[in-house]
C-alpha positions in Angstrom: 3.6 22.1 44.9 0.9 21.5 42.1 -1.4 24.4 41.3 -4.3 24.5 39.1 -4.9 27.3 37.2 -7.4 30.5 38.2 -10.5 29.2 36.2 -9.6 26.0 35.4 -11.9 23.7 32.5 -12.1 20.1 32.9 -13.1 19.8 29.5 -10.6 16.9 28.6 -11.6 15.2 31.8 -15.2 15.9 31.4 -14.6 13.7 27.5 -12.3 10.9 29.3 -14.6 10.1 31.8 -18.0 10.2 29.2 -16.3 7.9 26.9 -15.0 5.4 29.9 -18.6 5.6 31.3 -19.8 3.8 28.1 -18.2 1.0 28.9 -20.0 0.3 31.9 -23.3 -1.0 30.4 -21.6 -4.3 29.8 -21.8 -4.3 33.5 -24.3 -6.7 35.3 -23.7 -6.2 39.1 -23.5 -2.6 40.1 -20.3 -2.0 42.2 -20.9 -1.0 45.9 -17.3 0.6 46.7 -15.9 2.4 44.5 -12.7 4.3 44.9 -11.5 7.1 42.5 -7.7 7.4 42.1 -7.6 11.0 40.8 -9.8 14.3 41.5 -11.0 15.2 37.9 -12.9 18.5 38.8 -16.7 16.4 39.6 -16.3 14.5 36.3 -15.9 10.9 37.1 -17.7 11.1 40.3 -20.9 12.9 39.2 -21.5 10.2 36.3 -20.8 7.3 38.1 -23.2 8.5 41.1 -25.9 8.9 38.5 -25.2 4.9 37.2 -24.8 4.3 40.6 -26.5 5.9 43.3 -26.0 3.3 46.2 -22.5 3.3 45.6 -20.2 4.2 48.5 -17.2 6.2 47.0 -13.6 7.5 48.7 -11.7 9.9 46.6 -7.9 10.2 46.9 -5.6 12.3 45.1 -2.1 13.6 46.6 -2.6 16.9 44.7 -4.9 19.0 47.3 -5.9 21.9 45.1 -7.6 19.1 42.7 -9.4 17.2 45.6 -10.7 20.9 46.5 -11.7 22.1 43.4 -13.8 18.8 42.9 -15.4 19.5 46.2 -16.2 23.0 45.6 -17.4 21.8 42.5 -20.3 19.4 44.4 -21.2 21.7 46.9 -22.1 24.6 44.3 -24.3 22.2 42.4 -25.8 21.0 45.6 -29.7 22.0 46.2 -30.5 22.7 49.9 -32.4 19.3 49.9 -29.4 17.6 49.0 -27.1 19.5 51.3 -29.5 18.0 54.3 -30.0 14.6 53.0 -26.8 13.6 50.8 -23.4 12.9 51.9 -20.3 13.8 49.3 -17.7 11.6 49.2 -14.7 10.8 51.5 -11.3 12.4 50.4 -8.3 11.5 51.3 -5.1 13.1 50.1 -2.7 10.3 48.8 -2.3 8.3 45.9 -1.7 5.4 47.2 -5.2 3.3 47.7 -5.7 1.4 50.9 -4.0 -2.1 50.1 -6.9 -4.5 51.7 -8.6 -5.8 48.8 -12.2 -4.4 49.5 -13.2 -2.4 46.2 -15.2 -3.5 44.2 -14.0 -0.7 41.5 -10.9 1.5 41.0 -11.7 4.2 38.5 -9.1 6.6 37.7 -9.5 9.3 35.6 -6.1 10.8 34.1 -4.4 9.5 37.6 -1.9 8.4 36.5 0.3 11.1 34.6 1.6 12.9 37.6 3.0 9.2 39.0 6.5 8.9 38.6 6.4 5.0 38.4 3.4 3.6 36.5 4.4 -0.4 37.5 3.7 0.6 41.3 0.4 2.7 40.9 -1.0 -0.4 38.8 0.1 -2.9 41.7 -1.6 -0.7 44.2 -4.6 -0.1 42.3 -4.6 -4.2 42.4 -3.9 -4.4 45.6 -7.2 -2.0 46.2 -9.5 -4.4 44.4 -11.0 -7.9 45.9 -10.6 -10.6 43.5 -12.7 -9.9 40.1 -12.8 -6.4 41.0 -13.3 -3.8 38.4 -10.7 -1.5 37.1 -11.4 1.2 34.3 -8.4 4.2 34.0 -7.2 7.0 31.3 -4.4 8.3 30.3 -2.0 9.8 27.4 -0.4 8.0 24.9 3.5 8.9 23.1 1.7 10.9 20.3 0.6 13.5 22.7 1.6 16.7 22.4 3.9 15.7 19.1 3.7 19.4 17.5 4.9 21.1 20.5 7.7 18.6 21.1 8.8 18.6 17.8 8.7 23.0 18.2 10.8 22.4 21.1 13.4 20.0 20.2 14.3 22.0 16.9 14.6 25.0 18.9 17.4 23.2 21.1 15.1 22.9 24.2 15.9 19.4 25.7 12.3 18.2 27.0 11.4 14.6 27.9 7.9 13.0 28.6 8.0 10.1 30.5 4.7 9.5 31.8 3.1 9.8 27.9 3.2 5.7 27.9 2.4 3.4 25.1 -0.7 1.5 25.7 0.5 -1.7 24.2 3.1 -1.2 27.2 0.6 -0.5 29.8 -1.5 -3.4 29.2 1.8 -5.5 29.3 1.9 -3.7 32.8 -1.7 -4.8 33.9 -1.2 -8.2 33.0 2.1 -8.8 34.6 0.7 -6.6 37.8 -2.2 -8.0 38.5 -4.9 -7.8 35.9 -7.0 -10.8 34.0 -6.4 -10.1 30.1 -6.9 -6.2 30.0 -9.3 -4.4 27.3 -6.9 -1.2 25.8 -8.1 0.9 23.1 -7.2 4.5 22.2 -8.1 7.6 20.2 -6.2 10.6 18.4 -8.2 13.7 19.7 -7.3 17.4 17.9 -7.6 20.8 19.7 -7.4 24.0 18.0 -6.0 27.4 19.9 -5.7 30.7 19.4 -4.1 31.6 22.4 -0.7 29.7 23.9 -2.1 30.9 27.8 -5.2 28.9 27.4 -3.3 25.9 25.8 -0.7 26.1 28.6 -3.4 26.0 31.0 -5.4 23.2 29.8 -2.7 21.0 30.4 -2.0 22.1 33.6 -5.3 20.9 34.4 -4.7 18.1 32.9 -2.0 17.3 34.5 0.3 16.7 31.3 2.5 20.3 31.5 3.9 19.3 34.9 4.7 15.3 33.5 7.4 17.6 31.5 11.0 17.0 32.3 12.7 20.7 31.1 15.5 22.1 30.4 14.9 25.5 30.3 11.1 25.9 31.1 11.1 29.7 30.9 12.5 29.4 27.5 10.5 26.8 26.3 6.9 29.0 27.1 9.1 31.8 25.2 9.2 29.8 21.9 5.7 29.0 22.4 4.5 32.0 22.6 6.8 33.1 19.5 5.4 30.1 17.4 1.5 30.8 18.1 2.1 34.4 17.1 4.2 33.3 13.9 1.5 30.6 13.4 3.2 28.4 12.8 1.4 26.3 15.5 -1.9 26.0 16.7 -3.3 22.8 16.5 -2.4 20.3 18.8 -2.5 16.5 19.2 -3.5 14.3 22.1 -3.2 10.3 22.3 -6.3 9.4 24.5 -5.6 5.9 26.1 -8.1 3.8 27.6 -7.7 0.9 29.5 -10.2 -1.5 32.0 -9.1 -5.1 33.5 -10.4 -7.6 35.9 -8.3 -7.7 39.1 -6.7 -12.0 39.1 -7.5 -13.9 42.0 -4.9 -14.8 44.0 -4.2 -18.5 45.2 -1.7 -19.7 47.2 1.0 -21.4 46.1 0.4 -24.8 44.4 -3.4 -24.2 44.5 -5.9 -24.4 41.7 -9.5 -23.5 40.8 -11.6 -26.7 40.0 -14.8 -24.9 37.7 -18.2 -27.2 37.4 -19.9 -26.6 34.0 -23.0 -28.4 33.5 -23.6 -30.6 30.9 -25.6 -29.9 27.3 -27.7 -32.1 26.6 -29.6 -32.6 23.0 -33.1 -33.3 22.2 -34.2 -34.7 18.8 -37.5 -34.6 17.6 
């Protein structure tokens, strides 16, 4: 069962979703439906509803405590006006999007590091999306967490991070799974801590401590904790990966598009 922590800070979702948000003035038509693959404590959901207040949005997210913490999150900030006169959005707890081709958007937001199996989640994400639907997702790149890996490893802890995925590789994915040429770009982001609690649960919240295939988990916190007191560790690295596609339309077999372009013409004077 995932847990979040007591107080939890959706900091690093709070920076994800502001820096995928830019990206969206290159939009012309404002999506109507938009689905958000991942709970990401109010983040995603209360910029987007500011860019797009007509917008129709279902959540989903198979991890209940996130779906409720983003809730509770809405309902605090709500005024009693809005309480009376504004709906929040649907949830649904599951991953998996409905498969009829009706969004006009998937956004998700960090959804996909606690997905075993990244190929299926980016089929059903296309699967989500009518043709030339939108898609615009985060995640974290191999050079994540290096420093505490490397800690680990020399310390004999066997520790293994699948779902920290190369983007190169996950725009390969897009492109064989659904996607029109996808955009992927990614940043190197630095944290400083004092404290090996707070850093343990930041990334609880954000989902990358539970993506960790252990061992000896108990030991692992224990060497931890010895190297932030010894400091010989504090600062810590995270590979930020962005990605956004176009979902391909779909034609049956031996079927083509025929595009009209009109002609240019040339005026001398």
């Amino acid at each position: 069962m995932t847990t979040l922590p007591h107080q939890p800070d959706w900091f690093l979702h709070a920076h994800l979703a502001a820096t995928l948000d830019e990206r969206l003035s290159i939009l012309k038509q404002p999506p109507q439906h938009i689905l958000l693959a991942a709970a990401d404590g109010n983040e995603s959901y209360r910029l987007l509803k500011m860019r797009y207040p007509q917008a129709c949005f279902h959540e989903y997210d198979s991890r209940s405590c996130y779906l409720q913490a983003a809730q509770a999150i809405r309902k605090a900030k709500q005024s009693w006006w809005q309480k009376l006169n504004s709906s929040l959005p649907e949830q649904i707890a599951s991953d998996r999007l409905p498969d009829n081709q009706a969004a006009d958007m998937v956004w998700s937001n960090l959804g996909l590091i606690h997905q075993p199996d990244a190929v299926a989640v980016i089929e059903n994400w296309a699967g989500a999306l009518r043709p030339d639907g939108l898609l615009f997702f985060s995640h974290f790149g191999p050079d994540t967490l290096k420093e505490v890996l490397t800690l680990w490893r020399a310390a004999g802890i066997v520790v293994s991070a699948p779902m920290l995925l190369d983007m190169h590789d996950l725009g390969d994915m897009l492109y064989q799974h659904g996607f029109y040429d996808p955009v992927m770009d990614m940043n190197m982001l630095t944290l400083q801590y004092t404290k090996p609690e707070r850093f343990i649960e930041d990334m609880r919240t954000a989902g990358l401590w539970q993506s960790l295939k252990f061992d000896n988990e108990i030991e692992a916190v224990r060497i931890l904790a010895q190297a932030w007191q010894n400091e010989d560790i504090q600062n810590v690295t995270l590979e930020l990966v962005y990605g956004h596609g176009v979902k391909k339309q779909i034609l049956p077999e031996n079927v083509a598009p025929i595009q009209f372009y009109p002609s240019s013409s040339t005026h001398s004077s």
